[in-house]
VEXGUVO-332669 format. One record per residue: residue in one letter; chain; x, y, z of N, C-alpha, C in turn. Coordinates in steps of 0.001 Angstrom, whole numbers, padded with zeros to 6 digits. Example, Ala and Ser with C-alpha at 12.3 -4.5 7.8 and 13.67 -1.06 7.14 Angstrom:
BEGIN
ATOM  residu  chaine   n_east  n_north     n_up  ca_east  ca_north    ca_up   c_east  c_north     c_up
ATOM       A       A   013190  -005690   007800   012300   -004500   007800   013200  -003300   007800
ATOM       S       A   012850  -002250   007080   013670   -001060   007140   012900   000030   007870
END
This chain:
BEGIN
ATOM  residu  chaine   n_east  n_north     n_up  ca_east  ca_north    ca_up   c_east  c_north     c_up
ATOM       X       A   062640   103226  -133739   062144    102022  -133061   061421   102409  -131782
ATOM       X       A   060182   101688  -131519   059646    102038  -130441   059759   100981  -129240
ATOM       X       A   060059   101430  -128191   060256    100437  -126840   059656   101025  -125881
ATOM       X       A   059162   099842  -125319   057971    099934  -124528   058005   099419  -123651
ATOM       X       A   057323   099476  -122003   057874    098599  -121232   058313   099412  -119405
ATOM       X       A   058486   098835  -118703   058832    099019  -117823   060165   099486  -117208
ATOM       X       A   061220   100222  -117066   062142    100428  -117022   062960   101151  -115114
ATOM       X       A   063862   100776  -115593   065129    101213  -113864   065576   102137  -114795
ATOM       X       A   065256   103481  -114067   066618    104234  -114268   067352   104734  -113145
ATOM       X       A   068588   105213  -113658   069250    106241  -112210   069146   107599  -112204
ATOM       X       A   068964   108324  -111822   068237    109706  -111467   069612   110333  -111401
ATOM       X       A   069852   111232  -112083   071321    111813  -111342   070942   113047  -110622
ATOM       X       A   071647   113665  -109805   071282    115011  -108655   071012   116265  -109613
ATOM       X       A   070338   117160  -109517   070245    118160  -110374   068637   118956  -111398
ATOM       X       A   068378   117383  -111474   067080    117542  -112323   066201   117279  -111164
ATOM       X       A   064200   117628  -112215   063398    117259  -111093   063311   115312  -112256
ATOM       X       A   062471   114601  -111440   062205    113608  -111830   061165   113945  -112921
ATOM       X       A   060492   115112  -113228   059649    115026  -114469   060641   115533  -115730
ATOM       X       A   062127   116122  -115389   062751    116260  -116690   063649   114591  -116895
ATOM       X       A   063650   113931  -116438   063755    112570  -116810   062726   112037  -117570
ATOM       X       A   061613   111942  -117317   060293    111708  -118071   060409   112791  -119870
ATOM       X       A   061106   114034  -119299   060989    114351  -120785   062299   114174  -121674
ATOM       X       A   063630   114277  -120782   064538    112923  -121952   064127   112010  -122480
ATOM       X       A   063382   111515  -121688   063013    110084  -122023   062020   110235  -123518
ATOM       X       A   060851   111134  -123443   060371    111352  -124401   060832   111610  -125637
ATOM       X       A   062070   112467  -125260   062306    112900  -126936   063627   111518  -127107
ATOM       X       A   064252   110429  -126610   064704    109656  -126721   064219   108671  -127513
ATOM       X       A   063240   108084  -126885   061968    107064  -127600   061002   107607  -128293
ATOM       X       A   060883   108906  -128492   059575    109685  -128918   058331   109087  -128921
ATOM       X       A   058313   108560  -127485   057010    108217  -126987   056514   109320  -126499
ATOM       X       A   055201   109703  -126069   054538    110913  -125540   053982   110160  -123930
ATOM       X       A   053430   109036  -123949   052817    109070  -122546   054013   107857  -122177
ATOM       X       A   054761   108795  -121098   055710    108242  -120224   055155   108495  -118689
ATOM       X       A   055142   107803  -117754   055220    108644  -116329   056259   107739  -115559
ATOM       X       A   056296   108002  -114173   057514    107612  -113251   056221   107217  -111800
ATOM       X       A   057024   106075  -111061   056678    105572  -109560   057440   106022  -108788
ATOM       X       A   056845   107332  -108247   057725    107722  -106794   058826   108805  -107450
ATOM       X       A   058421   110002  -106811   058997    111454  -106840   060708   111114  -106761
ATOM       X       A   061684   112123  -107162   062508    112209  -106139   062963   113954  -106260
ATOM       X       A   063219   114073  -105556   063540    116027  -104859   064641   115890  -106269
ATOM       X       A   064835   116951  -106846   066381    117536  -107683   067467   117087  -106756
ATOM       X       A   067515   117496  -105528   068712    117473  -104662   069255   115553  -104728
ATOM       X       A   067580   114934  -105051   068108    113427  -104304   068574   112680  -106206
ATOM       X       A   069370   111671  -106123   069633    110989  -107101   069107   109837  -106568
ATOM       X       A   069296   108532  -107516   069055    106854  -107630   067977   106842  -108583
ATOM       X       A   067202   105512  -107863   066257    104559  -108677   064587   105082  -109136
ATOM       X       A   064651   105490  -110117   063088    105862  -110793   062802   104545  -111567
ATOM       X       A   061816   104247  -111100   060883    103166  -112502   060111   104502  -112970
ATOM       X       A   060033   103959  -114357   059795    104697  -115474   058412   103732  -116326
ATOM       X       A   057356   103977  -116671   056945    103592  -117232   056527   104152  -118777
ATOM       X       A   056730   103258  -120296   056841    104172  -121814   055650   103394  -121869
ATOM       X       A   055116   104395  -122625   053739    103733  -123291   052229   103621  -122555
ATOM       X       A   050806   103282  -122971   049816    104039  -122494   049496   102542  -121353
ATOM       X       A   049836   101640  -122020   049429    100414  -121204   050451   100190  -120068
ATOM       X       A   051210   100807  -120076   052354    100613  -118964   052354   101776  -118059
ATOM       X       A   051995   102772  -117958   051546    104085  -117482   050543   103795  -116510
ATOM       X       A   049837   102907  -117151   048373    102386  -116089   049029   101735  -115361
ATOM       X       A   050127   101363  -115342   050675    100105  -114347   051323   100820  -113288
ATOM       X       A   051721   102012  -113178   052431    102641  -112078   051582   102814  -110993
ATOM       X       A   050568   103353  -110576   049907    102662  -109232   050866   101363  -108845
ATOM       X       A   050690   100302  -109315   051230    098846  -108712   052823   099391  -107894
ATOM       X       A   053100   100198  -108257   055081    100461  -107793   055006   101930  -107231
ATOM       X       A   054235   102635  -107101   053849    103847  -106199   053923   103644  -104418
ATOM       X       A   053557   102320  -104187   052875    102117  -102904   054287   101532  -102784
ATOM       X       A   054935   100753  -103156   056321    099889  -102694   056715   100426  -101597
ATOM       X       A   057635   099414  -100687   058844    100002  -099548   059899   100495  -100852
ATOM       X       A   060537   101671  -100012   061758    102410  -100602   063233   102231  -099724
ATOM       X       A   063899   102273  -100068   065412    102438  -099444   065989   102937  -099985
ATOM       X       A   066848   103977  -098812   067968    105103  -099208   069139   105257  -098708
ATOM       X       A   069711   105964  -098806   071490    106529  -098132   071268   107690  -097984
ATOM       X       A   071072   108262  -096984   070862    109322  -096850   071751   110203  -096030
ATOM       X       A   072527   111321  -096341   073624    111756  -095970   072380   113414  -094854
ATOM       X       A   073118   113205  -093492   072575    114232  -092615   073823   115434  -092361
ATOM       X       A   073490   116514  -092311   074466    117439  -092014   074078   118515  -090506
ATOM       X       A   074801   117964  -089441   074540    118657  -087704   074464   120289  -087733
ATOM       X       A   073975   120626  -087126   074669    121674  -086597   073353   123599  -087509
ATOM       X       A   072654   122834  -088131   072014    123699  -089056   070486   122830  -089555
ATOM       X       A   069349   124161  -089412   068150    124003  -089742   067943   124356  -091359
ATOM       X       A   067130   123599  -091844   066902    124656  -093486   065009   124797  -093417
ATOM       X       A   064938   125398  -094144   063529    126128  -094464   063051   124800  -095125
ATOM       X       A   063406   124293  -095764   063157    122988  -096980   063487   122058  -096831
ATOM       X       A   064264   121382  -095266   064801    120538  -094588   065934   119343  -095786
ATOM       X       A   066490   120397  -096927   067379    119916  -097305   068331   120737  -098029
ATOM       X       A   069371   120555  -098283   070165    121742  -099472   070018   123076  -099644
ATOM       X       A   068703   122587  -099954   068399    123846  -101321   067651   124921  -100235
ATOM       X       A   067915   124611  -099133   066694    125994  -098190   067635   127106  -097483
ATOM       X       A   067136   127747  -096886   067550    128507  -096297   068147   128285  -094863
ATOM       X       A   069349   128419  -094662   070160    127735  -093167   070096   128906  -092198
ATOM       X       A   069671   128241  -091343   069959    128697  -090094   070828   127825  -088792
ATOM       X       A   071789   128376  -088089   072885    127645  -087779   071943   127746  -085868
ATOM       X       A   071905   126297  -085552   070899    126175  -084449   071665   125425  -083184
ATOM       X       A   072738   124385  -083608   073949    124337  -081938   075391   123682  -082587
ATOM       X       A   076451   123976  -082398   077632    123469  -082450   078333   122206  -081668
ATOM       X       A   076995   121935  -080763   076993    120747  -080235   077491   119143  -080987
ATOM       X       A   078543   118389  -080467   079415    117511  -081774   078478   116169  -080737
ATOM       X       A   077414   115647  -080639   076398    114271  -080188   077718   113309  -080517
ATOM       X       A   077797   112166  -079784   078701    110998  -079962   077983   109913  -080702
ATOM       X       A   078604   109172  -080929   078280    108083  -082361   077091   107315  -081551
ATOM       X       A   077465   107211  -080310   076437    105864  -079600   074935   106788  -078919
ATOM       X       A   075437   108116  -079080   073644    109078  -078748   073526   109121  -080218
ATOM       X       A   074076   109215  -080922   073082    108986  -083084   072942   107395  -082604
ATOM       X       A   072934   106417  -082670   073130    105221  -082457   071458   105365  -081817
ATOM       X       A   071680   105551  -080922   070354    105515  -079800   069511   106268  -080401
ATOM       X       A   069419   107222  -080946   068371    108257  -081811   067957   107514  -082930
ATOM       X       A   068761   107252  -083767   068368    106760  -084915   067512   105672  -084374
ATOM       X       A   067774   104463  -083698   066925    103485  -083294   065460   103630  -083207
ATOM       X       A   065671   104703  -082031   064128    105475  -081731   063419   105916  -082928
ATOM       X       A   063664   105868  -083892   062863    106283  -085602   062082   105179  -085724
ATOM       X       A   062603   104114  -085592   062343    102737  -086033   060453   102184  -085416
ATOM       X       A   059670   101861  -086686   058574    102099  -086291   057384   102518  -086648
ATOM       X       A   056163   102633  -086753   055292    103723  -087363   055274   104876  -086258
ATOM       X       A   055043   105884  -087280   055116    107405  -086518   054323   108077  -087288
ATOM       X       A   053843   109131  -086642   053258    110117  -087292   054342   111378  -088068
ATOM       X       A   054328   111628  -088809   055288    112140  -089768   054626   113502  -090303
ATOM       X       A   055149   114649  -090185   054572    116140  -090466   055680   116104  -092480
ATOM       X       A   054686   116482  -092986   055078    116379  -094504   056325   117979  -094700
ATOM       X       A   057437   118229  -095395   057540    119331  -095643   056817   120605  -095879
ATOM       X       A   056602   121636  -095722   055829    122742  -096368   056124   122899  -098289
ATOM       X       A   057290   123257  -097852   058210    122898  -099633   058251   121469  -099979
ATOM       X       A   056784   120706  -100432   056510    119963  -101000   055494   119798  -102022
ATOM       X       A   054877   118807  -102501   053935    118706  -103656   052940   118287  -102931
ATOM       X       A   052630   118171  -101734   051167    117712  -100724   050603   119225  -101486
ATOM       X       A   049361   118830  -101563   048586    119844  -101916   047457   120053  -101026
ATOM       X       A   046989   121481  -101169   046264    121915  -099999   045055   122812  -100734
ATOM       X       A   043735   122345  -100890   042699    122867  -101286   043112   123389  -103057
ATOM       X       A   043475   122000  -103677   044181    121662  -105316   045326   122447  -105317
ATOM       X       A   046235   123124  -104333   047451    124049  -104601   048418   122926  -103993
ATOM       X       A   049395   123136  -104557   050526    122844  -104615   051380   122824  -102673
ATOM       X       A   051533   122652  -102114   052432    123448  -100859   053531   123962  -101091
ATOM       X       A   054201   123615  -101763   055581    124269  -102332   055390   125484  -103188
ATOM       X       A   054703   126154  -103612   053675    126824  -104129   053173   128096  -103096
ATOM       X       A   052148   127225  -102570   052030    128332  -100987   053048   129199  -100715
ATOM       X       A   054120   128457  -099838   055105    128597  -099499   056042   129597  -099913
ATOM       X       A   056284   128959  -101409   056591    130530  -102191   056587   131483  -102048
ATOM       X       A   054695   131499  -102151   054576    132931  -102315   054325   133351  -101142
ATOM       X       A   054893   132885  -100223   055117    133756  -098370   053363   133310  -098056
ATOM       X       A   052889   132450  -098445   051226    132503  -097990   051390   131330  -096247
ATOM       X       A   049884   131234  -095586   050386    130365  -094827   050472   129068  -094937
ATOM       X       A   050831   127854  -094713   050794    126376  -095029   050513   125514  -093762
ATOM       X       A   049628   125072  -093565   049597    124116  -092599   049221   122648  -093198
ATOM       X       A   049706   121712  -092736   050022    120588  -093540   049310   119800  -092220
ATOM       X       A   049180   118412  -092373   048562    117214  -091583   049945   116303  -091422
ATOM       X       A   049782   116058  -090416   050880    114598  -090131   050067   113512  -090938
ATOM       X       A   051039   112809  -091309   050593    111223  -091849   051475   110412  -091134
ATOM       X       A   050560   108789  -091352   051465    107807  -090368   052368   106935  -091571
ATOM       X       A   053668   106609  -091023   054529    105934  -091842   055407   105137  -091138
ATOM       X       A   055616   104037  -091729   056804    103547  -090995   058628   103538  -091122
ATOM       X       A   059078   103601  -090746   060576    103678  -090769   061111   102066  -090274
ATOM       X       A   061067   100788  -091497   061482    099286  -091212   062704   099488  -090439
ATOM       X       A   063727   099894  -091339   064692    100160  -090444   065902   101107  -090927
ATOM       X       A   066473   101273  -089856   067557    102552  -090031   069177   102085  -089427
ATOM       X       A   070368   102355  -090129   071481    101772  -089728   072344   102783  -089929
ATOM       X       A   073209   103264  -089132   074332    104142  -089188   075321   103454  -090326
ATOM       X       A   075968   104379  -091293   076881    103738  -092226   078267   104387  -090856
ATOM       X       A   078247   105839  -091068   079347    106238  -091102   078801   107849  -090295
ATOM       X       A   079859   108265  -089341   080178    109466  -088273   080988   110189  -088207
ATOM       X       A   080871   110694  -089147   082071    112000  -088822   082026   113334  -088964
ATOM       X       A   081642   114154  -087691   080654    115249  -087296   081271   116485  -088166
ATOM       X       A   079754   117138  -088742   078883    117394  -088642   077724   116211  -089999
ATOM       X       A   078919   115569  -090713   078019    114302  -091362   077225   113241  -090675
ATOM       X       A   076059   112660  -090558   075782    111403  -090500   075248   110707  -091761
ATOM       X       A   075730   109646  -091846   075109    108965  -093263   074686   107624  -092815
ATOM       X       A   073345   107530  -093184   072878    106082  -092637   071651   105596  -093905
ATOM       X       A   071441   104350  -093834   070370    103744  -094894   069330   103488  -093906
ATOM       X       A   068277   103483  -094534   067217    103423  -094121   065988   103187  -094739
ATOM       X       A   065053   102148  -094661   063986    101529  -095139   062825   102174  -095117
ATOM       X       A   061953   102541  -095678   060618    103105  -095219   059079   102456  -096087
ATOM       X       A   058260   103212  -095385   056734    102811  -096391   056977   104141  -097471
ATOM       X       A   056308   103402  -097872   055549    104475  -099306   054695   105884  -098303
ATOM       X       A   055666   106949  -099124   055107    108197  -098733   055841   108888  -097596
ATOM       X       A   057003   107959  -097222   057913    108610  -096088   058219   110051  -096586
ATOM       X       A   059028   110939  -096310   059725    112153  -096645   060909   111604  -095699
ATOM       X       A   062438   111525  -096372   063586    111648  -095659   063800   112937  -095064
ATOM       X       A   063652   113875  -096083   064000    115092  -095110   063095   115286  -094275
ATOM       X       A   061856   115190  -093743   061329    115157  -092800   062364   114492  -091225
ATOM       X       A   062347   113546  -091758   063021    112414  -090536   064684   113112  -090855
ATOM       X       A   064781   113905  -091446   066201    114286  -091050   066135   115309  -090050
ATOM       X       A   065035   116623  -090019   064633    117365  -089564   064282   116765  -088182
ATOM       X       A   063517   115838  -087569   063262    115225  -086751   064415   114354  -085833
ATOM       X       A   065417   113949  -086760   066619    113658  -086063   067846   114860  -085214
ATOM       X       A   067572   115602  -086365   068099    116729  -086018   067305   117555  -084449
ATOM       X       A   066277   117209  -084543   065207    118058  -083004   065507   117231  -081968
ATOM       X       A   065782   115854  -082133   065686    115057  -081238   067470   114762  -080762
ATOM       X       A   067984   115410  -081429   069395    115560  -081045   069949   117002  -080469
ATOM       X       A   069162   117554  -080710   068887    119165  -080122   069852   119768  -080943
ATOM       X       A   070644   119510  -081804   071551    119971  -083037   070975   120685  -084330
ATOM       X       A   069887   120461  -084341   068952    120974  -085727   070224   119354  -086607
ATOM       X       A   069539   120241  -088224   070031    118974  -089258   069354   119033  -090109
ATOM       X       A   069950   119055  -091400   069382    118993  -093018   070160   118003  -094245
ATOM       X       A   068811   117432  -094489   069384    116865  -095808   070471   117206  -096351
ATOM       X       A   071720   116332  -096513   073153    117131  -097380   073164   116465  -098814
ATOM       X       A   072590   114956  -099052   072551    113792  -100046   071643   113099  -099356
ATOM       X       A   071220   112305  -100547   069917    111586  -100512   070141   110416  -101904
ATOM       X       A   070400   109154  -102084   070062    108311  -102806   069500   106836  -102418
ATOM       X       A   068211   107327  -103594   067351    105617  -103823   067915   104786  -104421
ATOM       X       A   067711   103857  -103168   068776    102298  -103873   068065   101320  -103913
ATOM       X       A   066976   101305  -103440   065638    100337  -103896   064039   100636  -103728
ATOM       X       A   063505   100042  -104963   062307    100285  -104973   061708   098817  -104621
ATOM       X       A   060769   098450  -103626   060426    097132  -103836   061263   096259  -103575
ATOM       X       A   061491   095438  -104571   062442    094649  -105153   063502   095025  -105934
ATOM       X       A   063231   096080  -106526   064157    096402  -107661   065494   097436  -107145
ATOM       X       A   066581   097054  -107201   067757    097811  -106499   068187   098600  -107660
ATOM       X       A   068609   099516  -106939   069324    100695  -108018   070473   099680  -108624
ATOM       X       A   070874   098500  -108223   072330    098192  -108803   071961   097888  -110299
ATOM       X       A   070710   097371  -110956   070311    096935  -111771   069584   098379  -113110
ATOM       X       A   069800   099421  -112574   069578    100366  -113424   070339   100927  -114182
ATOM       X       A   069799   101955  -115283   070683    102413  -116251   070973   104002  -116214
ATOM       X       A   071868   104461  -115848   072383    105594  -115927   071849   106959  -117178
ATOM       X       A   070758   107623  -116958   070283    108161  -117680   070758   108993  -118516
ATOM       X       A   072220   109242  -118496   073090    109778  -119236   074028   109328  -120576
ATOM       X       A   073143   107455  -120243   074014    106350  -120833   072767   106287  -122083
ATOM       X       A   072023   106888  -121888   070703    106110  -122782   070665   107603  -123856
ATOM       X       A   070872   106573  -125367   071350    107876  -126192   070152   107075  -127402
ATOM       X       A   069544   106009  -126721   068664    105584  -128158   067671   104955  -127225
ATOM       X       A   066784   104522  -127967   065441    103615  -127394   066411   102032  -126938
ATOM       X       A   067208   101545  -127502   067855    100026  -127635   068012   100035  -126355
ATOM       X       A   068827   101435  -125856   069735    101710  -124713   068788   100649  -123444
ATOM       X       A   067305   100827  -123422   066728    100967  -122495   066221   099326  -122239
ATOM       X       A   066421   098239  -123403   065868    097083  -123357   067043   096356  -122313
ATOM       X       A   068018   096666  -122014   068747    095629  -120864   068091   096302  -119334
ATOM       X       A   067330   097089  -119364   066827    097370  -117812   065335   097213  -117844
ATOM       X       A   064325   096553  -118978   063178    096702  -118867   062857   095692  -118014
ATOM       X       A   061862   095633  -116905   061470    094713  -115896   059828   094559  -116361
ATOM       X       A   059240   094844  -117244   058172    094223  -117954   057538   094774  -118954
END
């Protein structure tokens, strides 16, 4: 059976978002699948998914959306990749109090100019940056402007911060984790990262990509 259509899924931690696109393929054995909006291996949540050639054209429309996340910060350490997966370097043991994160985080709130990761998919004269990078070459990247709607402390308990936070299309969290981390003089790297809304569409309403063992699986989350 073929199903077609617009779809929520949940991303689990581990994969990149294009091996979701190829479950998905040999699931529905559709061939032109794509996805709105990256997410790192390290990050889990909400991918829209689009099956089929007429619905593929439709991802532009959900590319540009506001995003929201949970994003878990870890004090006390820089990474090369400003999340997990990089290389740490341990930069102050300094323990900041809940009401200086309080006051920092605020100060995010806003459009800013935003420096992209190096270990990313911005590309630089058709190469890759994550790529560059690799191979020890040099990378210089451009700030872009973005906004940060808003940002809220969940929870403090040092060297964790975990807070949600709203953004435009094209933010980088680990960027602004990296940046929280400078502006706290602590350094700081991505520890967790989950998308809980795209747009309109909240992760609560998606389907667990581990749950989807047939094409049927996928008709209680199609959104068009």
């Amino acid at each position: 059976m073929s199903v077609k259509g617009l779809f929520l899924i949940n991303k689990p931690s581990g994969i990149t978002s294009h091996d979701v696109v190829d479950y998905l393929r040999k699931t529905t054995g559709e061939k032109t699948i794509g996805h709105a909006g990256t997410l790192d291996p390290l990050a889990c949540g909400l991918l829209i998914i689009a099956v089929g050639q007429e619905f593929t054209k439709q991802i532009a429309n959900f590319s540009g959306l506001e995003k929201e996340y949970i994003a878990t910060l870890t004090l006390g350490k820089n990474s090369t990749t400003y999340d997990a997966e990089g290389e740490l370097t341990a930069i102050s043991n300094r323990e900041p109090s809940e009401i200086e994160i309080e006051a920092v985080l605020s100060d995010f709130v806003g459009w800013r100019e935003q420096m992209p990761p190096i270990f990313s998919a911005k590309k630089i004269k058709g190469e890759k940056s994550y790529d560059l990078a690799r191979a020890g070459k040099s990378v210089k990247l451009k700030p872009v402007k973005v906004q940060i709607k808003s940002i809220d402390l969940l929870r403090y308990q040092y060297p964790k911060i975990e807070f949600k936070v709203g953004v435009s299309s094209g933010t980088y969290v680990r960027s602004l984790a990296y940046d929280i981390g400078s502006k706290l003089q602590t350094g700081a790297y991505l520890s967790k990262l989950v998308r809980t809304k795209i747009g309109k569409y909240p992760l609560a309403q998606a389907i667990d990509l581990n749950s989807i063992k047939s094409p049927n699986d996928l008709l209680s989350v199609r959104i068009s």
